[in-house]
VEXMARFI-879784 format. One record per residue (C-alpha): residue in three letters; x negated, y negated, z negated; residue number from 1. Coordinates in Angstrom, 2 decimals, always signed. Example, Ala and Ser with C-alpha at 12.3 -4.5 7.8 and 13.67 -1.06 7.14 Angstrom:
% residues 2
[atom "ALA",[-12.30,+4.50,-7.80],1]
[atom "SER",[-13.67,+1.06,-7.14],2]
This chain:
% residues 347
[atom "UNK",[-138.77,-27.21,-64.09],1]
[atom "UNK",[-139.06,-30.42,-66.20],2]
[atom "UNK",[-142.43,-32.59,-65.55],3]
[atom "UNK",[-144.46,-32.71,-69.00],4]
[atom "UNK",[-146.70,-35.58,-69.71],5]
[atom "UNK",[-149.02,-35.22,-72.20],6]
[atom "UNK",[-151.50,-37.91,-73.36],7]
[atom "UNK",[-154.04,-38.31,-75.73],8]
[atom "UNK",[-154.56,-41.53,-77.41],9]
[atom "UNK",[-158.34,-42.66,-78.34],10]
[atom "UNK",[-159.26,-45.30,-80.33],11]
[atom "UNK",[-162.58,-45.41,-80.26],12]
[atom "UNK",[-164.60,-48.66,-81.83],13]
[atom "UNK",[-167.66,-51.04,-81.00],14]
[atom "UNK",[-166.51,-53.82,-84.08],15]
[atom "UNK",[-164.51,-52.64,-87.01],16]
[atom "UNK",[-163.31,-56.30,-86.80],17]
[atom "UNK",[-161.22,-55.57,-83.40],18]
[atom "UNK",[-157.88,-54.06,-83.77],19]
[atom "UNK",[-156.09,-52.67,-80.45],20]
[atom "UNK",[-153.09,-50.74,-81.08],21]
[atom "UNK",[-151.56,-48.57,-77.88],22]
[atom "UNK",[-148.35,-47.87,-77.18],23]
[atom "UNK",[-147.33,-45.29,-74.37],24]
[atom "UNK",[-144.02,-44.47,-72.89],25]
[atom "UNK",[-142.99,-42.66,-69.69],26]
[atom "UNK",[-140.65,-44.89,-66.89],27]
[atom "UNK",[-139.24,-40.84,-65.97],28]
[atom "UNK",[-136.38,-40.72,-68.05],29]
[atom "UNK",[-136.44,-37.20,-68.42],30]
[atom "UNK",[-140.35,-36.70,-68.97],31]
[atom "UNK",[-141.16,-34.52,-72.24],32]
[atom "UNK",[-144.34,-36.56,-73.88],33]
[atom "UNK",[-145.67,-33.73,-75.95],34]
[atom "UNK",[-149.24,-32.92,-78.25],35]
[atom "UNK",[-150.41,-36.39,-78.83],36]
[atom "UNK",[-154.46,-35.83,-80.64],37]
[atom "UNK",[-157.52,-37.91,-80.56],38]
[atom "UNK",[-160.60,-37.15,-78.39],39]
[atom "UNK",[-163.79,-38.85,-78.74],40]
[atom "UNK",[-164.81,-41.21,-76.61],41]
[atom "UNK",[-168.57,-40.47,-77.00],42]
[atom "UNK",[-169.45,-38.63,-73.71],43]
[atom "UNK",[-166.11,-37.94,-72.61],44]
[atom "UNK",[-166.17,-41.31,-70.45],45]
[atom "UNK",[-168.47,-40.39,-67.94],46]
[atom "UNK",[-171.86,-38.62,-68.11],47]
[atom "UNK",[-174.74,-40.95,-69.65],48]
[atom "UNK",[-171.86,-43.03,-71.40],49]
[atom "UNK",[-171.48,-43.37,-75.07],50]
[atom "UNK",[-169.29,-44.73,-77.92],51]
[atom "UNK",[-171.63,-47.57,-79.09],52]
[atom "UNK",[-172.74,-48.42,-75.80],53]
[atom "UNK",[-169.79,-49.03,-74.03],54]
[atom "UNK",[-169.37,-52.59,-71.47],55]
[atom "UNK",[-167.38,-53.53,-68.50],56]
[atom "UNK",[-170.39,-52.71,-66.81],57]
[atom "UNK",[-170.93,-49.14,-67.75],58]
[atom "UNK",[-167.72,-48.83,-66.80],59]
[atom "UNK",[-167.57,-50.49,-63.36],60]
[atom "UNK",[-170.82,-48.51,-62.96],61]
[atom "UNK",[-169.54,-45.37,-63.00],62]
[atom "UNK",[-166.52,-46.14,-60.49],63]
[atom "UNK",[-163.89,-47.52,-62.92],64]
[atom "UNK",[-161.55,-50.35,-62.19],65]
[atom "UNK",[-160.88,-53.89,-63.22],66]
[atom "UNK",[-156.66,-54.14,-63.26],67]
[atom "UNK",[-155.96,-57.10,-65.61],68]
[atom "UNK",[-158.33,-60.18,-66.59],69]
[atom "UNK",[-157.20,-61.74,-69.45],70]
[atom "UNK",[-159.03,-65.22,-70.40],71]
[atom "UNK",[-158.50,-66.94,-73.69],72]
[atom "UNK",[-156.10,-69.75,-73.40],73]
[atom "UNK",[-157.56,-71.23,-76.91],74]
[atom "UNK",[-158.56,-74.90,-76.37],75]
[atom "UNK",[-161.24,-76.12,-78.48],76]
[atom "UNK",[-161.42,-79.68,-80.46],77]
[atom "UNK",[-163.06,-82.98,-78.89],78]
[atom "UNK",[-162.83,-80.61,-75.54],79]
[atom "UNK",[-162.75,-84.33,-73.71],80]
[atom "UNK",[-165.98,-85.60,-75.30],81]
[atom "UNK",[-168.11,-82.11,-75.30],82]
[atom "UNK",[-171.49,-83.00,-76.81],83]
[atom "UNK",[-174.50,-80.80,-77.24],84]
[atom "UNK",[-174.84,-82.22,-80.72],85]
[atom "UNK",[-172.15,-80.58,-83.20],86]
[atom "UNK",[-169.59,-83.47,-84.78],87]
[atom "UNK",[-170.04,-83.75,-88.80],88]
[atom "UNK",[-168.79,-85.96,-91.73],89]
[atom "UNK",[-169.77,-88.93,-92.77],90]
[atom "UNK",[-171.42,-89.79,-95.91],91]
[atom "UNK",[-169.65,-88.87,-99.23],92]
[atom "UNK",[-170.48,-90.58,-102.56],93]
[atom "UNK",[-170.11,-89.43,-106.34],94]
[atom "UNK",[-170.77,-90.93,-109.36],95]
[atom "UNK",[-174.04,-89.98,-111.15],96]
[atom "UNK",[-173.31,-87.51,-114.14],97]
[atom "UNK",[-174.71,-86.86,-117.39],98]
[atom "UNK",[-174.65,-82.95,-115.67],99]
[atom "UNK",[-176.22,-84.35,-113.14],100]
[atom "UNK",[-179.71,-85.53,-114.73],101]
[atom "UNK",[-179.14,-81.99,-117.02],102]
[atom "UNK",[-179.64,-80.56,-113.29],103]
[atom "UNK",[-182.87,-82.96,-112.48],104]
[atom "UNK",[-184.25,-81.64,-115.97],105]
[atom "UNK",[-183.14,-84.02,-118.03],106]
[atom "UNK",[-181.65,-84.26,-122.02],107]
[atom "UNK",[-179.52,-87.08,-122.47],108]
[atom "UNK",[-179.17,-86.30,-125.61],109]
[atom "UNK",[-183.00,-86.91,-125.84],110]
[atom "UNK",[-182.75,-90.06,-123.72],111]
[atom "UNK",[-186.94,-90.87,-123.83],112]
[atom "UNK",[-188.06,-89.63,-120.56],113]
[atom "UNK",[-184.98,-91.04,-119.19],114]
[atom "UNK",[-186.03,-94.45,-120.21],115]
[atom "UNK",[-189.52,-93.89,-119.70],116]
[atom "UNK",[-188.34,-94.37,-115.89],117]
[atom "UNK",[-187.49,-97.70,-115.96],118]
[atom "UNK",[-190.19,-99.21,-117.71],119]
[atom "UNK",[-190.71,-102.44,-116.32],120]
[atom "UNK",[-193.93,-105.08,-116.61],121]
[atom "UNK",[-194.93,-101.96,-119.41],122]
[atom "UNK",[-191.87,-102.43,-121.44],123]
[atom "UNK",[-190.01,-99.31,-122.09],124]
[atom "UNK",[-185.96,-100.13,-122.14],125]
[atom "UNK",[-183.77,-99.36,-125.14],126]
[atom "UNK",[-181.19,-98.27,-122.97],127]
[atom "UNK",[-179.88,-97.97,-119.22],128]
[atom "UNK",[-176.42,-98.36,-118.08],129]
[atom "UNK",[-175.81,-96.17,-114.73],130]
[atom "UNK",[-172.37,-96.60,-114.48],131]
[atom "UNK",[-169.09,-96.80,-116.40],132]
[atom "UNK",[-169.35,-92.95,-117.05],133]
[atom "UNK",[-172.87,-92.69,-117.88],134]
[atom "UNK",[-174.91,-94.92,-120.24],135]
[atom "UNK",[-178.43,-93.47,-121.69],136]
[atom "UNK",[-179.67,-94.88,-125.09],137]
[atom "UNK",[-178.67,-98.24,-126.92],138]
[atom "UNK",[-176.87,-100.28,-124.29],139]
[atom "UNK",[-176.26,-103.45,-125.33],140]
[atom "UNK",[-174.01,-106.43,-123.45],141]
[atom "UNK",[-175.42,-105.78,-119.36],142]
[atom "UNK",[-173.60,-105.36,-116.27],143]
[atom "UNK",[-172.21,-101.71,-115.84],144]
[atom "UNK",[-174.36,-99.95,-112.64],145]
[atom "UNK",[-173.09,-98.49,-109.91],146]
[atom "UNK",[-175.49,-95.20,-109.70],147]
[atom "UNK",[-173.74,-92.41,-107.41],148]
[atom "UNK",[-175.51,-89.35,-105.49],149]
[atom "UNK",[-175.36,-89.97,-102.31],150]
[atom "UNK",[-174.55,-87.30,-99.29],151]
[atom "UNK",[-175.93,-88.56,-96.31],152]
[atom "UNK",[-174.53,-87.61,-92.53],153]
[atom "UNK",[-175.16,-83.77,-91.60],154]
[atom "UNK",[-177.75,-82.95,-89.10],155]
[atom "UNK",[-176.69,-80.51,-87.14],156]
[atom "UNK",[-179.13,-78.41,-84.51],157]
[atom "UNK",[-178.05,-76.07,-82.14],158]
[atom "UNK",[-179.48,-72.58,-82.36],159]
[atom "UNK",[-177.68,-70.66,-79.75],160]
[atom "UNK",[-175.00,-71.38,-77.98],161]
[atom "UNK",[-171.89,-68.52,-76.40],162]
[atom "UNK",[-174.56,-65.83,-77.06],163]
[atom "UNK",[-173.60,-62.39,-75.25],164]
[atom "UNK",[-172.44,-60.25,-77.84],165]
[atom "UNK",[-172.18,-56.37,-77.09],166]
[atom "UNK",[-168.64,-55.75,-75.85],167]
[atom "UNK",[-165.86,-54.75,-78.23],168]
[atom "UNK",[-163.84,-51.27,-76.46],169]
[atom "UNK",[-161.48,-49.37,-77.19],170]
[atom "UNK",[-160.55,-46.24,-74.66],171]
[atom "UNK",[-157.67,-44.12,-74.28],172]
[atom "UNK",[-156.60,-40.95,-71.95],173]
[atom "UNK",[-152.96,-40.10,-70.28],174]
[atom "UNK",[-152.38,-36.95,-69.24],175]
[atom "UNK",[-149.78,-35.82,-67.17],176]
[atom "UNK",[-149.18,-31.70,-66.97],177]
[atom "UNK",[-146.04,-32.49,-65.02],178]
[atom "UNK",[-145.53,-31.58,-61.39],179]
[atom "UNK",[-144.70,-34.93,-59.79],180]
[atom "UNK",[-146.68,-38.47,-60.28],181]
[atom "UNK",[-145.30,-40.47,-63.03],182]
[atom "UNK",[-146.36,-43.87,-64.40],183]
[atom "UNK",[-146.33,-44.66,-68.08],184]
[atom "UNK",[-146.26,-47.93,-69.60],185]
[atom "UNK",[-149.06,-48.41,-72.18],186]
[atom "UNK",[-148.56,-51.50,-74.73],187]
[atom "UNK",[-151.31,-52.91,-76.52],188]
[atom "UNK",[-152.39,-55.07,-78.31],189]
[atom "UNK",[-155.63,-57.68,-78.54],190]
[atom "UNK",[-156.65,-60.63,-80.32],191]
[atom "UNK",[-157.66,-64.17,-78.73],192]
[atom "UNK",[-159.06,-67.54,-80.76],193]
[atom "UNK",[-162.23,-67.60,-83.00],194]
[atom "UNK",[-163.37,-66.98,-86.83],195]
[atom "UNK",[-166.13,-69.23,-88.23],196]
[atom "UNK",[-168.68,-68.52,-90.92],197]
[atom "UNK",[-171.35,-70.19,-93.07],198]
[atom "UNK",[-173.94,-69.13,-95.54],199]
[atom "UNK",[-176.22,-71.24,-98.04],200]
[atom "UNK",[-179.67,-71.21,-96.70],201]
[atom "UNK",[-181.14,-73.44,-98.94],202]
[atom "UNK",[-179.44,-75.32,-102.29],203]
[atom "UNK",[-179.43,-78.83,-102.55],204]
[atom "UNK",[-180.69,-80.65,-106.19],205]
[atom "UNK",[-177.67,-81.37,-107.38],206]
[atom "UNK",[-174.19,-79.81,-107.91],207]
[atom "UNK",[-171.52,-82.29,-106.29],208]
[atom "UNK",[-168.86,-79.64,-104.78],209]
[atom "UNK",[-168.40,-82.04,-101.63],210]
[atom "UNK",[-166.68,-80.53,-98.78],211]
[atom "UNK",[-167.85,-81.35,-95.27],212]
[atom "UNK",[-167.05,-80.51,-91.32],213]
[atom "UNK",[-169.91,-78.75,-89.32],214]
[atom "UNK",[-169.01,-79.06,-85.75],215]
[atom "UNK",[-170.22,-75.85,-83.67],216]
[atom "UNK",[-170.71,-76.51,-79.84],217]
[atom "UNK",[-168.90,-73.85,-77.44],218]
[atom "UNK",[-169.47,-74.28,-74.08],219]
[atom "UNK",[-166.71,-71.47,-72.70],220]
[atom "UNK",[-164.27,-73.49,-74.71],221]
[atom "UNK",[-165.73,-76.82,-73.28],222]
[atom "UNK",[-166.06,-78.33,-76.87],223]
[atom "UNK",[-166.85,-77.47,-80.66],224]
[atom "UNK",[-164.94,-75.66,-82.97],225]
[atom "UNK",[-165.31,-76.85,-86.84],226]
[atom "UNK",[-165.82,-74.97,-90.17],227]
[atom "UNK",[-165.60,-76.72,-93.47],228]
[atom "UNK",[-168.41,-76.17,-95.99],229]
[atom "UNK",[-169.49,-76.57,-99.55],230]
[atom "UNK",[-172.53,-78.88,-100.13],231]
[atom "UNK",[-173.67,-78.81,-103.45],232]
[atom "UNK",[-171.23,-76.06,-104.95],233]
[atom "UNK",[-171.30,-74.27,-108.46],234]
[atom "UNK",[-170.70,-70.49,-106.93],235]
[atom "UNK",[-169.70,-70.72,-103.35],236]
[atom "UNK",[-172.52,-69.65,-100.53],237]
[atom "UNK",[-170.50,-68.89,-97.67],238]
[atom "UNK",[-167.12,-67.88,-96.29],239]
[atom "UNK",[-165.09,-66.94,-93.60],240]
[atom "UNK",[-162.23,-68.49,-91.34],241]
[atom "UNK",[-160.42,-66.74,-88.92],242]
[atom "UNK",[-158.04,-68.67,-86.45],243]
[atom "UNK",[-157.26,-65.52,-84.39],244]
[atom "UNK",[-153.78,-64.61,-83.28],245]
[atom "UNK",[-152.85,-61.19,-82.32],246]
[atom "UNK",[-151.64,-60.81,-78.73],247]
[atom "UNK",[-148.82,-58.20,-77.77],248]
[atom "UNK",[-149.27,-56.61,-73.86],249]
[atom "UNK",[-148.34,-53.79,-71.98],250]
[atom "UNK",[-150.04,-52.31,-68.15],251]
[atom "UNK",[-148.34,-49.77,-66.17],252]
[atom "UNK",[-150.36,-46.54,-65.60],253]
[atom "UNK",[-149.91,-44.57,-62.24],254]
[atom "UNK",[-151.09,-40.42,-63.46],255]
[atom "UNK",[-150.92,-38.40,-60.75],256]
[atom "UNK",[-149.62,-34.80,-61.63],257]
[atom "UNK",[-151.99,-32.80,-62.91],258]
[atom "UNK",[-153.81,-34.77,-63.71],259]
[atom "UNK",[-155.55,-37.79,-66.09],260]
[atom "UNK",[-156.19,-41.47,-66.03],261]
[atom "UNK",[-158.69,-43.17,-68.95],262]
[atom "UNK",[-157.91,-46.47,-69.96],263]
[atom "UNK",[-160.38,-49.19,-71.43],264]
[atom "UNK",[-159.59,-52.24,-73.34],265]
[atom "UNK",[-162.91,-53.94,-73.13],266]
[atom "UNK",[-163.07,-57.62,-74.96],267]
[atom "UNK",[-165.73,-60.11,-73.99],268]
[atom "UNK",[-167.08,-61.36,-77.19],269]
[atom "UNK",[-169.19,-64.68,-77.78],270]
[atom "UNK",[-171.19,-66.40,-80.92],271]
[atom "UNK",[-172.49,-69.75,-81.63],272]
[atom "UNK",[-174.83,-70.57,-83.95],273]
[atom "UNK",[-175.77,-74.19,-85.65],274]
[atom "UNK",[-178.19,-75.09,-88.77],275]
[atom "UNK",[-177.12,-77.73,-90.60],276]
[atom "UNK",[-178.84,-79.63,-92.98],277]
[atom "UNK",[-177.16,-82.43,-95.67],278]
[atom "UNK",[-179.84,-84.94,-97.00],279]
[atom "UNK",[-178.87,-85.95,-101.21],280]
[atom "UNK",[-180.44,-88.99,-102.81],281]
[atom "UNK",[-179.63,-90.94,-106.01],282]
[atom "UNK",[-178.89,-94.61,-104.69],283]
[atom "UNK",[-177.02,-97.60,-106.38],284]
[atom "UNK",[-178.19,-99.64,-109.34],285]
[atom "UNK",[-179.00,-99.25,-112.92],286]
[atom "UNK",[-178.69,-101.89,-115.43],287]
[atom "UNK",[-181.38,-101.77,-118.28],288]
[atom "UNK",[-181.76,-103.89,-121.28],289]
[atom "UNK",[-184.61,-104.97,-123.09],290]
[atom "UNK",[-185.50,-106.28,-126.78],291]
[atom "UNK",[-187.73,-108.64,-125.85],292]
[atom "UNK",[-187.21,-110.75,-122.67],293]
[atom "UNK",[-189.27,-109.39,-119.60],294]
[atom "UNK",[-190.01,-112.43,-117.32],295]
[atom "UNK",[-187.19,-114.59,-118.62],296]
[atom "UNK",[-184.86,-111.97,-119.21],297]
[atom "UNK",[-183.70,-109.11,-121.23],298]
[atom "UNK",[-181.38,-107.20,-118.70],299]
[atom "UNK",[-182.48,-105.88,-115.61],300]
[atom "UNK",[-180.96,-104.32,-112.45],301]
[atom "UNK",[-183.41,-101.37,-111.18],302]
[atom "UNK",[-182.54,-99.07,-108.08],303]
[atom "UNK",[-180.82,-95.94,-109.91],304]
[atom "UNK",[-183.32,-94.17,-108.09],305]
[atom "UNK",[-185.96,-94.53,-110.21],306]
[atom "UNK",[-184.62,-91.27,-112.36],307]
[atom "UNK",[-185.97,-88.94,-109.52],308]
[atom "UNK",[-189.62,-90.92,-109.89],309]
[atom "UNK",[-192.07,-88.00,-110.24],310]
[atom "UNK",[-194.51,-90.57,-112.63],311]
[atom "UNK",[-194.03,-92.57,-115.00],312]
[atom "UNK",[-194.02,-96.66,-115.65],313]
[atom "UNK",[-193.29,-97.02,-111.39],314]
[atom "UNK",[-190.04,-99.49,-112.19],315]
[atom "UNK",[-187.48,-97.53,-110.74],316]
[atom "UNK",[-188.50,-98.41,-107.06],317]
[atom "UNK",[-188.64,-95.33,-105.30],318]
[atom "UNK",[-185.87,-94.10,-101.81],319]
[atom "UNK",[-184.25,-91.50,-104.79],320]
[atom "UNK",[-184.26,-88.32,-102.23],321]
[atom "UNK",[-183.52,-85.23,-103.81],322]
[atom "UNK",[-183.92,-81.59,-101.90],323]
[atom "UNK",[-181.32,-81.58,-99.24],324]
[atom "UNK",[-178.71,-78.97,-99.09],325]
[atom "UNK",[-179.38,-76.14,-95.74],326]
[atom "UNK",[-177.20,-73.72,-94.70],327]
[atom "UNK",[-176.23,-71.70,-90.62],328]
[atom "UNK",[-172.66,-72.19,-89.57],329]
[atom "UNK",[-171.51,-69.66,-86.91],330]
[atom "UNK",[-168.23,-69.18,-84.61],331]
[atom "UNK",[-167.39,-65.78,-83.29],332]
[atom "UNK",[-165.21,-66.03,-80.29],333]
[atom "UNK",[-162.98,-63.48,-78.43],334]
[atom "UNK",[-163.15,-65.17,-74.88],335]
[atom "UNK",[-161.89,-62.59,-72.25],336]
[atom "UNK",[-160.17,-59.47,-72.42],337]
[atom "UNK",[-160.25,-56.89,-69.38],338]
[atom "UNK",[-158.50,-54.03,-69.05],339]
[atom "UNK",[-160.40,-51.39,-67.05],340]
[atom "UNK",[-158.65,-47.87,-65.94],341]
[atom "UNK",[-160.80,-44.39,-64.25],342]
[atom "UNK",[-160.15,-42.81,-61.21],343]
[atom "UNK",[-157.44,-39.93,-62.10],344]
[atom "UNK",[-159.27,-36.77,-62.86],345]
[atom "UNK",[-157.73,-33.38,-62.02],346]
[atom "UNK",[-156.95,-31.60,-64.61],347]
């Protein structure tokens, strides 16, 4: 009488994110693998067990048992110099833009209120010469300014850091109707590394499109994974990056005759979670001129700054900060994968 195996293949899901594929094959040459269906894994576990609540330690609760421990071999950046404080770039500068004062409210086509900034010992200018791209009103012979936004250093505060998240699983049943005990060889697969996210919390004055690292602090991967973000951007407010790479394995199964053995694939999950915040100001000068002379002389250099002054006749002299740009950067790591088989069960 030939043996016939018969298994039963569940994929049952925590994360739609997780892929595990199994694979199943028989080391009896002459086994008959026959009527291959999906069960559900929701209460057919163990009693009190359920789909969306499924851990390693559910599972080691109710007698099953750890045969394969499979840590992450992903090595995080600046693992040599781990800080508590997440790494970020330095400061960035553009040029100020005629868009630019359209976005603090300004016409430059209608250059008065512009002016009415720099008005200096009560004397309005006729005109004010930012830089070599922007010039407001009748400039006449000055220097050219050199008025820029200015992106200052990230702050970065930690939130949480390798936070627990529920267990990804994925379960699966052999069955073996044959008369004699027969182990089957059940590939699979699993996924190791990290994705990283960020979201806009809170938009910055003006629209600069820099790009900039937010360093994320990981303390299972002794170090800080990076994501790269948009500060100032016309339409972006998040995205995603995924550096996970898809693992193939495989775990001999021992079934018994008669009888079944359940198989878990249970990954250990972990997120970290940083604000970030990414301070703008208006800095550099601005060259004005005059049509009468204003103490000795007709062209001035004012701090560029003076366009963000909420009053007027205040001489430009003001620290030019704008509403900084906010946003939450996040990693999502897959840090340990365990593979976790029942006691066989008579059929």
């Amino acid at each position: 009488m030939k043996n016939k195996i018969k298994f039963r293949n569940t994929l049952k899901t925590i994360s739609a994110g997780f892929l595990i594929v199994f694979f199943v094959s028989s080391c009896t040459g002459n086994d008959n693998i026959d009527d291959t269906k999906p069960i559900s894994a929701s209460g057919d576990i163990e009693s009190g067990l359920q789909s969306s609540k499924i851990s390693e330690a559910d599972l080691l609760k109710a007698g099953w048992t750890v045969v394969k421990d499979i840590k992450s071999s992903f090595s995080a950046k600046n693992a040599d110099v781990y800080s508590k404080n997440g790494t970020t770039s330095g400061e960035q500068k553009f040029k100020l833009t005629a868009q630019h004062l359209s976005q603090l409210g300004y016409d430059v086509n209608n250059p008065k209120a512009i002016l009415e900034k720099f008005i200096f010992r009560d004397i309005r200018p006729d005109g004010v010469n930012f830089n070599s791209e922007l010039k407001v009103g009748d400039v006449s012979n000055q220097e050219t300014g050199d008025a820029h936004v200015l992106l200052g250093k990230p702050s970065v505060e930690v939130v949480s850091e390798d936070f627990q998240m529920p267990d990804e699983a994925y379960v699966t049943e052999v069955i073996n109707n044959g008369d004699k005990e027969t182990t089957l060889t059940k590939k699979y697969t699993y996924k190791q590394g990290y994705k990283t996210t960020w979201q806009r919390k809170v938009s910055g004055s003006l629209k600069v499109g820099a790009k900039l690292s937010i360093g994320i602090p990981t303390g299972f991967y002794k170090g800080e994974v990076s994501t790269e973000v948009t500060v100032g951007g016309e339409t972006t407010d998040g995205t995603e990056t995924s550096t996970e790479k898809t693992i193939e394995d495989a775990i001999p199964v021992p079934v018994p005759a008669h009888s079944k053995v359940k198989v878990a694939i249970i990954t250990k999950i972990t997120k970290s979670t940083v604000k970030y915040s990414v301070p703008m100001s208006v800095m550099g000068s601005a060259w004005t001129n005059y049509y009468t002379k204003v103490d000795d002389h007709y062209f001035w250099g004012l701090p560029a700054s003076g366009v963000n002054n909420s009053g007027v006749s205040n001489y430009g002299l003001t620290h030019g900060n704008l509403t900084s740009e906010a946003g939450e950067a996040a990693s999502i790591a897959s840090v340990e994968t365990k593979i976790i088989i029942s006691k066989p069960e008579p059929l």
